[in-house]
C-alpha positions as CSV (number, residue, x, y, z in Angstrom):
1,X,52.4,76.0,-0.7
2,X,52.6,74.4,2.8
3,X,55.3,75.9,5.7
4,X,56.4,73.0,7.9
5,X,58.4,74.2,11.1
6,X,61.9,72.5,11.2
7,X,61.4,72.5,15.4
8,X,58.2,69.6,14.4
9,X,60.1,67.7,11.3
10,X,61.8,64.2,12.5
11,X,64.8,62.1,10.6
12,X,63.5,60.1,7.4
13,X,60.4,62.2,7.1
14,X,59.9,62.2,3.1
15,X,58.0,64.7,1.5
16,X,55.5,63.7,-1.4
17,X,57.0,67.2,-3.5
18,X,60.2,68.4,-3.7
19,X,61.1,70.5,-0.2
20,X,62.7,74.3,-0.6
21,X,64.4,76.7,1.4
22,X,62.7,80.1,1.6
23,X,60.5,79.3,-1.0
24,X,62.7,79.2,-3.7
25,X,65.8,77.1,-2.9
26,X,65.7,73.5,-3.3
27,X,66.7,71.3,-0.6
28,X,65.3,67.5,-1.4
29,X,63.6,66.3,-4.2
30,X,60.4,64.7,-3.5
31,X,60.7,61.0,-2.1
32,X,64.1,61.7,-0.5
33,X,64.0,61.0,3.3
34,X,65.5,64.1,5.2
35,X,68.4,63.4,7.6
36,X,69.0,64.2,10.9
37,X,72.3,66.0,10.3
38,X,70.3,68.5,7.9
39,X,67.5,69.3,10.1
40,X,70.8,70.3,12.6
41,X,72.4,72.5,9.9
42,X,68.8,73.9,9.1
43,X,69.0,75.0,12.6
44,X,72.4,75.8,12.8
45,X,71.9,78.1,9.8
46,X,68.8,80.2,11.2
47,X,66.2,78.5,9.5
48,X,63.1,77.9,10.5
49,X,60.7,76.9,8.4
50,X,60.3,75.3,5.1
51,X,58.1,75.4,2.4
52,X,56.3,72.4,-0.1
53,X,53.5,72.0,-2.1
54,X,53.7,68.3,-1.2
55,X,52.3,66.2,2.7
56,X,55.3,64.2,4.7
57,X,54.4,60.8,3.2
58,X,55.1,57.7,5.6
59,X,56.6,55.5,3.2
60,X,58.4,55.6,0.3
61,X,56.8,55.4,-3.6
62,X,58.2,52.0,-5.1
63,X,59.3,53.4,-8.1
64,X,61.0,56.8,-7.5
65,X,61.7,59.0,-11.0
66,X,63.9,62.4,-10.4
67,X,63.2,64.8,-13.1
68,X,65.9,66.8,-13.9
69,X,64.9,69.9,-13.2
70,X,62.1,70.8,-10.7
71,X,59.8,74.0,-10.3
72,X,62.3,75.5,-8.1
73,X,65.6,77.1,-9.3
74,X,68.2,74.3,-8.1
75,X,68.4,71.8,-10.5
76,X,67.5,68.2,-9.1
77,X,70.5,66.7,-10.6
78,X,73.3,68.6,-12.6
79,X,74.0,69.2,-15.9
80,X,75.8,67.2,-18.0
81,X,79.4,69.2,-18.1
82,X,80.5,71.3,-21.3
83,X,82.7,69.2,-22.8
84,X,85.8,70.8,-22.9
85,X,88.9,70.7,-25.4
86,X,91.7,70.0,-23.1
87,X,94.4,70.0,-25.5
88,X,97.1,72.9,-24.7
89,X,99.5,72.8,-27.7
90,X,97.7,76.0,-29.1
91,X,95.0,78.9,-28.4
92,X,93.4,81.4,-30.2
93,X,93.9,84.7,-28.7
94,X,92.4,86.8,-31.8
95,X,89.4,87.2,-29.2
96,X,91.0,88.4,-26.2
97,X,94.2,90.1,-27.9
98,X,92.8,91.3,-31.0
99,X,93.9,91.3,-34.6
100,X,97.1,92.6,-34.0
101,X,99.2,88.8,-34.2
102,X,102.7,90.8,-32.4
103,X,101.5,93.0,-29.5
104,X,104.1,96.1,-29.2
105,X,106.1,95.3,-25.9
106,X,105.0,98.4,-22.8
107,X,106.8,99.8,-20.5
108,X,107.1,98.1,-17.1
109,X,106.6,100.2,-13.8
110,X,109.4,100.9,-11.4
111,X,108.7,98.2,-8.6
112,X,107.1,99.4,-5.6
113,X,108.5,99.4,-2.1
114,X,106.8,97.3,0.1
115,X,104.3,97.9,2.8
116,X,105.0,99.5,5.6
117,X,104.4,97.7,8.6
118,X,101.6,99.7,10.2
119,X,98.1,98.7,11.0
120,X,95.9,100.2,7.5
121,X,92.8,102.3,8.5
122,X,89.5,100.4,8.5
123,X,88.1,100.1,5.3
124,X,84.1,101.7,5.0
125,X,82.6,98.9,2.4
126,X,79.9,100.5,0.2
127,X,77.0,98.8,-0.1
128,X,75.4,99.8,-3.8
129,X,76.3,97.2,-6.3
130,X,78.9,97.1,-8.4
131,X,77.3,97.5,-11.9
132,X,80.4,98.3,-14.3
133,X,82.4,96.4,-16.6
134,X,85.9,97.5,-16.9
135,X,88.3,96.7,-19.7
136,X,91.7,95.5,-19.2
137,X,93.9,98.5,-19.3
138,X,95.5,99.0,-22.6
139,X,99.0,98.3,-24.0
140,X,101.5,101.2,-23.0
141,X,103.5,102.9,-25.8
142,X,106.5,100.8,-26.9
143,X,109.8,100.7,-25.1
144,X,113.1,98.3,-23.6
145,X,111.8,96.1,-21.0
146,X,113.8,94.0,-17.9
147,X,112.1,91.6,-16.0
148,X,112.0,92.4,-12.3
149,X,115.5,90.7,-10.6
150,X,114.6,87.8,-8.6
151,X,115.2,88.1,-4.2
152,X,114.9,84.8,-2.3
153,X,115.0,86.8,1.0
154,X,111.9,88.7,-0.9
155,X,110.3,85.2,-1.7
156,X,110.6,83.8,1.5
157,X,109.1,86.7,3.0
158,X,106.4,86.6,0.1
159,X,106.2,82.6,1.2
160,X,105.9,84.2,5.2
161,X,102.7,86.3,4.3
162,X,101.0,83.5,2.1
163,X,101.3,81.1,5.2
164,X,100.1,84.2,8.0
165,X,97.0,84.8,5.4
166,X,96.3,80.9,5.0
167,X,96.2,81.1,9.3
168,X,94.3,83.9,9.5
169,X,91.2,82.4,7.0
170,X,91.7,79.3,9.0
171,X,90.8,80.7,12.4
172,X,88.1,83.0,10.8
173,X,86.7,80.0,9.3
174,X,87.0,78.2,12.7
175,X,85.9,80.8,14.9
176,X,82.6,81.3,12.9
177,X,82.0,77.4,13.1
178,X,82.2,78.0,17.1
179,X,80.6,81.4,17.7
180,X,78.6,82.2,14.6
181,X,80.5,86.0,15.0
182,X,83.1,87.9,12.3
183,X,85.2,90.4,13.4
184,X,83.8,92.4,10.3
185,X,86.8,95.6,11.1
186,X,90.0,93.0,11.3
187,X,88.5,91.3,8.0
188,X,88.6,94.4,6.7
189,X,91.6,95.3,7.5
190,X,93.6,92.3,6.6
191,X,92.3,92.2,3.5
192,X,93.1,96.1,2.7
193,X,96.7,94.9,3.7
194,X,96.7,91.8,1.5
195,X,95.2,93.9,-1.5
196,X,98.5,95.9,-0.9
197,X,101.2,93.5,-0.9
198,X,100.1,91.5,-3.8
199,X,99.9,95.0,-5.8
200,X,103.8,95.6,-4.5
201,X,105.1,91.5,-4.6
202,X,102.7,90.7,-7.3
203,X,105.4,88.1,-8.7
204,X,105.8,86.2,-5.4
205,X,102.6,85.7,-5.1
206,X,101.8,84.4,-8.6
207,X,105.1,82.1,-8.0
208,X,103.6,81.1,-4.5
209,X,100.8,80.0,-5.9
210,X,101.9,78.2,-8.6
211,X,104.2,75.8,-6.1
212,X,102.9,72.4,-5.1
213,X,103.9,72.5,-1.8
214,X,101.1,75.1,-1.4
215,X,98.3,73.7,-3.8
216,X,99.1,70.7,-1.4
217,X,97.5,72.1,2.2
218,X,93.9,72.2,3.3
219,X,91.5,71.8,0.7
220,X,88.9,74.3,1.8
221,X,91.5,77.2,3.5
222,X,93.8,77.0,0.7
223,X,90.9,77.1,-1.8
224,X,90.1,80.6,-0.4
225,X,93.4,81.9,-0.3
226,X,94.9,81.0,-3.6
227,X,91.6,82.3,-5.0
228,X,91.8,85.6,-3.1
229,X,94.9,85.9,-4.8
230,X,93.6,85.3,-8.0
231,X,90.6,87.6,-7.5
232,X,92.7,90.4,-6.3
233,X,95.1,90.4,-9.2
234,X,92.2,90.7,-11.5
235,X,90.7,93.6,-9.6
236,X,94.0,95.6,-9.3
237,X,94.0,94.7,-13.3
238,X,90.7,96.3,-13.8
239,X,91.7,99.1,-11.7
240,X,89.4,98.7,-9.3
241,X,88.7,101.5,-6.6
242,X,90.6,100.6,-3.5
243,X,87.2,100.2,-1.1
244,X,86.0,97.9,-4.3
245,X,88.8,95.7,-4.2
246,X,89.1,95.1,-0.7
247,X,85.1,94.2,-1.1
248,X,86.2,91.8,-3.6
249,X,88.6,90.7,-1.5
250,X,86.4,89.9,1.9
251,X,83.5,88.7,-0.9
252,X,86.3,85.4,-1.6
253,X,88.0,85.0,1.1
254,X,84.6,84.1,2.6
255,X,83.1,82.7,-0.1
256,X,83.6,78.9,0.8
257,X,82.4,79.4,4.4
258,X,79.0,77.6,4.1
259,X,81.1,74.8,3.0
260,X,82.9,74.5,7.3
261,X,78.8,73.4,7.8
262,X,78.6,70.4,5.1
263,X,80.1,66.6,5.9
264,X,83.9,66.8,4.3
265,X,83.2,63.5,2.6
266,X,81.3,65.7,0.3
267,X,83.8,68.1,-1.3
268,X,86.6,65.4,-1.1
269,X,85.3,62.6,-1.9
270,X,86.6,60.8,-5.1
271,X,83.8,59.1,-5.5
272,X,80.2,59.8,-7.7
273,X,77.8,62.2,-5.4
274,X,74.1,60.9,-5.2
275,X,71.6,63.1,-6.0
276,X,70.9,64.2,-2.9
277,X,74.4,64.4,-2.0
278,X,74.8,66.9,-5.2
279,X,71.5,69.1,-3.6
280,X,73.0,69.2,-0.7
281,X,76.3,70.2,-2.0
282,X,74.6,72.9,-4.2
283,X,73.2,74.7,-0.5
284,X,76.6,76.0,0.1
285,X,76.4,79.5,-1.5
286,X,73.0,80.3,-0.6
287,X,74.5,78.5,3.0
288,X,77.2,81.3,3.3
289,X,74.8,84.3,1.2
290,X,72.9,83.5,4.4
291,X,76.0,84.1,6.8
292,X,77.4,87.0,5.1
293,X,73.7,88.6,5.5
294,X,72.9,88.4,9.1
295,X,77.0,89.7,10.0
296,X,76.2,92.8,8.1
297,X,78.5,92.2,5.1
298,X,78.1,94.3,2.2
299,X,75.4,93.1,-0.3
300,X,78.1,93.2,-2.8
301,X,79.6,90.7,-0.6
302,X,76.5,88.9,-0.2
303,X,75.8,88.7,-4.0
304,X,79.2,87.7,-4.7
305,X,79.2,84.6,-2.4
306,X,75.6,83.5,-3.2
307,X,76.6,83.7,-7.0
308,X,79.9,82.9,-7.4
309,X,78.6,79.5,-8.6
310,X,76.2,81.0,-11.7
311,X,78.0,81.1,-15.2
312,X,77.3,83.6,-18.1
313,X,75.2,80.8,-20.1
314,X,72.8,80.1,-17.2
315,X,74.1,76.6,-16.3
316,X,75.6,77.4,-13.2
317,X,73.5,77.2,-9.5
318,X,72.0,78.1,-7.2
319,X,69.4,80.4,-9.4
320,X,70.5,79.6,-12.8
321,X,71.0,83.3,-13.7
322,X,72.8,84.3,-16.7
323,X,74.8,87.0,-18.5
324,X,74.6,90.6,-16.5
325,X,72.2,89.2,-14.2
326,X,75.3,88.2,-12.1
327,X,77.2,90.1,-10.1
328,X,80.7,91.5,-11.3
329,X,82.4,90.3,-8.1
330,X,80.8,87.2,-8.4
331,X,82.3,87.2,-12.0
332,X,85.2,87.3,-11.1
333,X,85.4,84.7,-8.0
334,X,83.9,82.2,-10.4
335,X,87.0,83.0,-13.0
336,X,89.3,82.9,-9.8
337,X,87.6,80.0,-8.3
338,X,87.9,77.4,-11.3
339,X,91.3,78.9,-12.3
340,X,92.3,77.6,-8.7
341,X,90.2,74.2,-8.5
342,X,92.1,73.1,-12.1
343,X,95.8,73.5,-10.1
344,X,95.3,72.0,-7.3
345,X,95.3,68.2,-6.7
346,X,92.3,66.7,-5.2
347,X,91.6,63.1,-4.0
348,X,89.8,62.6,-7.3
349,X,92.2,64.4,-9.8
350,X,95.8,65.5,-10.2
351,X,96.5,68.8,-10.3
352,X,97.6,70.4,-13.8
353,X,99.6,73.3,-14.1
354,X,98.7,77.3,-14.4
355,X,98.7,77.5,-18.0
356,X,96.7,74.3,-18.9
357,X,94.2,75.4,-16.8
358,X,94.4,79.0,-18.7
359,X,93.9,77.8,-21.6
360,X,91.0,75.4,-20.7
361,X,89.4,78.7,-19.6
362,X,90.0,80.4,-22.6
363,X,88.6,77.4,-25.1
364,X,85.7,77.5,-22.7
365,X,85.2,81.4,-21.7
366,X,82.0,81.8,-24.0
367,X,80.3,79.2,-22.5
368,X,80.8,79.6,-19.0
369,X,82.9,82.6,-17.9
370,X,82.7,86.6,-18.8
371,X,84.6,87.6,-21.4
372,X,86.3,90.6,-20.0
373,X,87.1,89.1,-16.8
374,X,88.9,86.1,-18.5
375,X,90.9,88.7,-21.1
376,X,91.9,90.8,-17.5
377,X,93.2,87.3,-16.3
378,X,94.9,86.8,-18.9
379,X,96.5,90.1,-19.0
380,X,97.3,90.0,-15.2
381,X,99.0,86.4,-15.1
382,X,100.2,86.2,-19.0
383,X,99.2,83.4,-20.8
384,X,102.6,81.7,-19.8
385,X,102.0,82.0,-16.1
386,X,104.6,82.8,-13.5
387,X,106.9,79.6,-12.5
388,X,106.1,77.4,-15.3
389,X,108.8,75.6,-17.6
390,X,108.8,76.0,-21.3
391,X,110.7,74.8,-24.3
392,X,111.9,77.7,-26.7
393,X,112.7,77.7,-29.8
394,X,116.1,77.7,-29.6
395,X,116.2,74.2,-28.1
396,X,116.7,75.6,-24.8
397,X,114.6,74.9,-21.4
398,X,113.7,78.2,-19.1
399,X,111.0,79.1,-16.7
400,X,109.2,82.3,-16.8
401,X,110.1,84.5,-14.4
402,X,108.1,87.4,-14.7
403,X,105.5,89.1,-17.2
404,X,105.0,91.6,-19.7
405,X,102.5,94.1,-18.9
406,X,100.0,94.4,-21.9
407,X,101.7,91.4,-23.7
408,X,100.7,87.7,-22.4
409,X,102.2,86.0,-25.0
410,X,105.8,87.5,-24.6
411,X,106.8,86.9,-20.5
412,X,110.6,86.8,-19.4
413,X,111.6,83.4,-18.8
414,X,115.3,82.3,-17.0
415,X,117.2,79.8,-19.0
416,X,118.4,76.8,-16.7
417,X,121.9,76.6,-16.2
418,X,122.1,80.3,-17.6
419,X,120.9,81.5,-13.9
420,X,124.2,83.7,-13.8
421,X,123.0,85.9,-17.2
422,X,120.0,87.7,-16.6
423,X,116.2,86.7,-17.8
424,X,115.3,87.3,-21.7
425,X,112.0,88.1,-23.0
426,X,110.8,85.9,-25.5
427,X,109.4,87.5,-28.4
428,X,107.3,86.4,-31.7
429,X,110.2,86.0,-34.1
430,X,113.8,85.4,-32.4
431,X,112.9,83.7,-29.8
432,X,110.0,81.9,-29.2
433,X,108.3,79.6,-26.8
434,X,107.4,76.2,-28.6
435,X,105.3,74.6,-25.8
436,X,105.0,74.5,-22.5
437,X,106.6,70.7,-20.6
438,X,104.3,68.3,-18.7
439,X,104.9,67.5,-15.0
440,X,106.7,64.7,-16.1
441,X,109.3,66.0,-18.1
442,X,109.7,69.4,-15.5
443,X,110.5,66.5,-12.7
444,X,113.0,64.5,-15.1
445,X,114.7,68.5,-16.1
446,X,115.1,69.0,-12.4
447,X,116.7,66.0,-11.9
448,X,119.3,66.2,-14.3
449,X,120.4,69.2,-13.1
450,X,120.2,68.3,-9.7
451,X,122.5,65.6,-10.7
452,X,124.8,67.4,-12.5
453,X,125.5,70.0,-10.0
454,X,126.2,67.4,-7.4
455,X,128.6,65.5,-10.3
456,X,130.5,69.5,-10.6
């Protein structure tokens, strides 16, 4: 293996073999010029050498062949997706619910009063990995439910946060992209407070997240803070410790901070990546691995961000690493992550609602995602999500308003028009939920009773 010092490399130099990062990490495939704006970002980054078995070649072969994977651990081009059943009409739960086809109804705790305003104490993150597996907690004994009352002031206030949060990764993001620092403490300690408000306004922020006018706002910030939400709401579902969870917490909120170093054009264009553009795109965890590391984050942290990317059948980047070789944080951010990328628009998609995108998990959750982590999201956001709009069975429309703990299939859902009587709980007999309705026909509901409150 031959070391070549970034400092000596020049633009265009092409490499006869393919060119890695620490000796492992594939940047360029053999044959591929190397750009000036990498060499920067190589630089930038706190690289300084890299490693080949190849010679920097002066022109290039006439007849380049890219094999599709190389003797590194980044694959030179992707694999081909799982194909994945998109249909949304029906799941099988038998897997995640067990056999049992009408879950008992549980008890719902007493709401808790939100957080006083106060400055938490800093947060010591520890730094041995996370190695357990917890189960979802199980269903409560059976008892009469209510769905927690609806508070605009509390929403707007709920909305207020969302939007402080969304700020506060923005200039984290920004300040690292100027002075290469983290204020490690106030990281902490925003995220210990964010950890605590979703556990007392869980339903706002499910609902928050859920709206378009949110999924609509910078791609990379509001990436990171929709899937911090996510994440968190898993965590307090698996009961996680309270220094765990605000580990978690830092672990995704910074996980997309390699990203503020690659050309935007990348992640938003709506176009086909080339190959090098893919490798290149495919840096970005071991990119911010590499930043979490020399700021002293936990190696939890550091684990998390580097593999948040892997997936339990080993098609995932940057190592390819399977099953319980990858991190339970980064289990979970990769749950959060895609739960996140499926709602929100992007230039080369539209966006599709929170329970499509659950169930596309689900179908796919053997292939790709842990198990237990995808039956805890399911439990934590019901598999009739917050906000959506659903058709029941008694010809009726409603939107779901709030969950049942220990039962996703059973939320509370408000019937339109009936705002002035209280939500119901749908159940497995009386009243049912037929399907879920398509943008469309949520926009064309809306309307008409836009229009007939204005004709009253």
């Amino acid at each position: 293996m031959n070391s070549y010092k970034i400092e000596e490399l020049k633009e265009d130099d092409i490499f006869s073999e393919n060119l890695l990062l620490d000796n492992e990490f594939l940047l360029l495939p053999a044959h591929c010029k190397i750009k000036a704006s990498q060499l920067q970002m190589l630089k930038e980054w706190g690289f300084e050498e890299l490693q080949s078995e190849g010679k920097i070649q002066q022109t290039i072969p006439p007849t380049v062949h890219v094999e599709e994977k190389s003797g590194g651990i980044m694959h030179m081009m992707p694999k081909p997706a799982v194909s994945i059943d998109t249909a949304t009409e029906a799941v099988d739960l038998n897997d995640f619910l067990g056999s049992d086809s009408e879950p008992a109804s549980t008890q719902k705790a007493a709401p808790q009063p939100a957080p006083a305003a106060e400055t938490p104490k800093p947060v010591q993150i520890q730094q041995a990995q996370t190695k357990a597996k917890p189960a979802p907690e199980a269903a409560p004994a059976p008892s009469k439910l209510a769905a927690t009352p609806y508070d605009s002031k509390s929403f707007e206030e709920a909305k207020k946060v969302y939007y402080e949060y969304t700020k506060f990764i923005n200039e984290t993001y920004t300040h690292y992209a100027t002075n290469k620092t983290f204020d490690n403490e106030e990281i902490a300690k925003r995220v210990a407070a964010l950890c605590t408000y979703i556990k007392n306004n869980r339903n706002n922020m499910l609902r928050i997240i859920s709206m378009q006018e949110v999924a609509d706002q910078n791609f990379l910030i509001n990436h990171s803070m929709r899937s911090t939400i996510v994440a968190i709401n898993i965590g307090l579902q698996l009961k996680m410790h309270e220094e765990k969870l605000v580990e978690l917490g830092i672990a995704c909120m910074l996980h997309e901070v390699g990203m503020i170093f690659l050309p935007p054009q990348l992640y938003m264009s709506d176009r086909q990546l080339s190959a090098p553009e893919k490798l290149m795109m495919n840096t970005h965890p071991i990119v911010s691995y590499n930043i979490l590391k020399k700021a002293n984050f936990s190696l939890n942290a550091q684990l998390a961000v580097l593999e948040h990317h892997e997936r339990i059948n080993g098609s995932g980047y940057p190592r390819h690493v399977s099953g319980d070789k990858i991190s339970l944080y980064a289990k979970i951010i990769a749950v959060a992550c895609s739960f996140e990328a499926i709602t929100a628009p992007r230039s080369y998609k539209e966006e599709r609602s929170t329970f499509e995108a659950l169930v596309e998990m689900l179908r796919n959750s053997n292939r790709q995602y842990d198990g237990t982590i995808m039956k805890t999201l399911l439990y934590s956001i019901s598999l009739y999500p917050i906000g959506v709009y659903v058709y029941l069975s008694n010809g009726k429309i409603a939107q779901v308003v709030d969950i049942t703990p220990g039962s996703p299939r059973t939320p509370f859902v408000q019937v339109l028009g009936e705002e002035d009587k209280p939500p119901v709980q749908v159940d497995m007999s009386k009243l049912k939920i037929i399907r879920v309705l398509n943008k469309q026909e949520v926009a064309d509901t809306l309307a008409s009773l836009k229009k007939a409150g204005e004709t009253n």
